[in-house]
C-alpha positions in Angstrom: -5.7 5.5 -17.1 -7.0 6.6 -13.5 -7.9 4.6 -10.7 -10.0 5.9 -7.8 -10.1 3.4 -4.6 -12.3 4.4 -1.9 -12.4 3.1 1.6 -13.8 4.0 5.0 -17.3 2.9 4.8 -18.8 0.8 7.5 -21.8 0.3 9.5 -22.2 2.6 12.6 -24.9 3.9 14.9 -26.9 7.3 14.7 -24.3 9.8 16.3 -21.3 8.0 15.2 -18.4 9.1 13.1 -16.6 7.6 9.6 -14.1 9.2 7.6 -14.1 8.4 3.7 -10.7 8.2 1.4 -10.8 8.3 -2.0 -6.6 8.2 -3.3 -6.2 9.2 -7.4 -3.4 7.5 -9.4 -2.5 6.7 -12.8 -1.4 8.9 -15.8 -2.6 12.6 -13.5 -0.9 15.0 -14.6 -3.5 18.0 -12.1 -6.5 16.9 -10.3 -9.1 20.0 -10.3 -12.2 19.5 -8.4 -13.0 16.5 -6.3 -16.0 15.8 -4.8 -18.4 12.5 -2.7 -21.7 12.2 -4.1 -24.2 9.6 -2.3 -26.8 7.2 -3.4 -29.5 6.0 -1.2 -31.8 3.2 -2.3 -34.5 4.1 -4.5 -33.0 7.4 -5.0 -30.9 9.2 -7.4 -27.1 10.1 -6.4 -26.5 13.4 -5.1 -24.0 15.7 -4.1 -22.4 15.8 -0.7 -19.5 17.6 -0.4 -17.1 19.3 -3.6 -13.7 20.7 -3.1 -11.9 23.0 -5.5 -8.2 22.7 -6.5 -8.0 26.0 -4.3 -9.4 24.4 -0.8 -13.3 25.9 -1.6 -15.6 23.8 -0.5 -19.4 23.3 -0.6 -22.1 21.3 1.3 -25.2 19.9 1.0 -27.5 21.3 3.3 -28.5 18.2 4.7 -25.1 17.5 6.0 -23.7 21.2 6.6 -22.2 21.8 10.0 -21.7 17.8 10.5 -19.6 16.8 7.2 -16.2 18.0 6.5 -13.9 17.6 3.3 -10.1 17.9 2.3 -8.0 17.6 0.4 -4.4 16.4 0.5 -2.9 17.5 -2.7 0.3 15.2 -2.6 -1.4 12.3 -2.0 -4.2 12.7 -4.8 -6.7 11.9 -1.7 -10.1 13.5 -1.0 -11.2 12.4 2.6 -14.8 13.0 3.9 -15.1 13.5 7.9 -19.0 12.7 9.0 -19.9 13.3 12.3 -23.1 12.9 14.0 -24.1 10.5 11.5 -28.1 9.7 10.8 -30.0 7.0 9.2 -31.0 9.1 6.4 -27.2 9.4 5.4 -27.1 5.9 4.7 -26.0 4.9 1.0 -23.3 4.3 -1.5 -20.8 7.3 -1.4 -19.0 7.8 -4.5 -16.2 9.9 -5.3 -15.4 12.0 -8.5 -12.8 13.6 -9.5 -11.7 16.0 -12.5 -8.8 16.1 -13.6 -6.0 16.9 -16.3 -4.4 13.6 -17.7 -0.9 13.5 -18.9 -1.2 14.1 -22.3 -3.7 17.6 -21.6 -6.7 16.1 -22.2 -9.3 16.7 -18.9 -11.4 13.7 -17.7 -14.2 13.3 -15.4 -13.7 9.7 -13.0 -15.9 7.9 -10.4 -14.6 5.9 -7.5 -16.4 1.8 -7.5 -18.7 3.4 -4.1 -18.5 2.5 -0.4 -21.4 1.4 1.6 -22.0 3.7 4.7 -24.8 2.7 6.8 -26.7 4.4 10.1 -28.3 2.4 12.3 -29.1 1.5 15.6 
C-alpha cells in the first residue's frame, strides 16, 4: 500500500506565505504525475497546481504567478510554495499522486487534506 501525509497548512493573513508537503511511501515502484487540488466550503475540489514526472507543470489561473510546485524525486515529495495568499484560497488542499506500484499495476492516491486558511 501507499501512504500520502501532507503538512504545511496553517492559518495566515492575506499576503502571507505557506509551503505544502505531501511525502509518497509504501510499495512505489515510479511516481508519474503529482498534483494539489483544493476544496473550499460549499464548493467542489479543484485543481491547483500538477506536475509531470518530467518537471512540467501547470496552474490554475487563479493562482498563476503566485503558486509554485516541485518536485523532489528522491524524496517522493511534491511541495506547493503560495505566496501572496488571499482569502478566496482558503480550503482543504489535497494532494494526488499517480503512480506505478511494485508489482506494475498504476494507482491513482489522495493525501487525508490540510486546512489552509486566509484571513485577516
Amino acid at each position: 500500500q501507499v501512504q500520502l501525509v501532507e503538512s504545511g497548512g496553517a492559518l495566515v493573513q492575506p499576503g502571507g506565505s505557506l509551503r505544502l508537503s505531501c511525502a509518497a511511501s509504501g510499495s512505489i515502484f515510479s511516481i508519474n504525475a503529482m498534483g494539489w487540488y483544493r476544496q473550499a466550503p460549499g464548493k467542489q475540489r479543484e485543481l491547483v497546481a500538477f506536475i509531470a514526472s518530467g518537471g512540467s507543470t501547470n496552474y490554475a489561473d487563479s493562482v498563476k504567478g503566485r503558486f509554485t510546485i516541485s518536485r523532489d524525486n528522491a524524496k517522493n515529495t511534491v511541495y506547493l510554495q503560495m505566496n501572496s495568499l488571499k482569502p478566496d484560497d482558503t480550503g482543504v488542499y489535497y494532494c494526488n499522486v499517480d503512480l506505478m506500484l511494485r508489482g506494475g499495476v498504476f494507482a491513482n492516491y489522495w493525501g487525508q487534506g490540510t486546512q489552509v486558511t486566509v484571513s485577516s
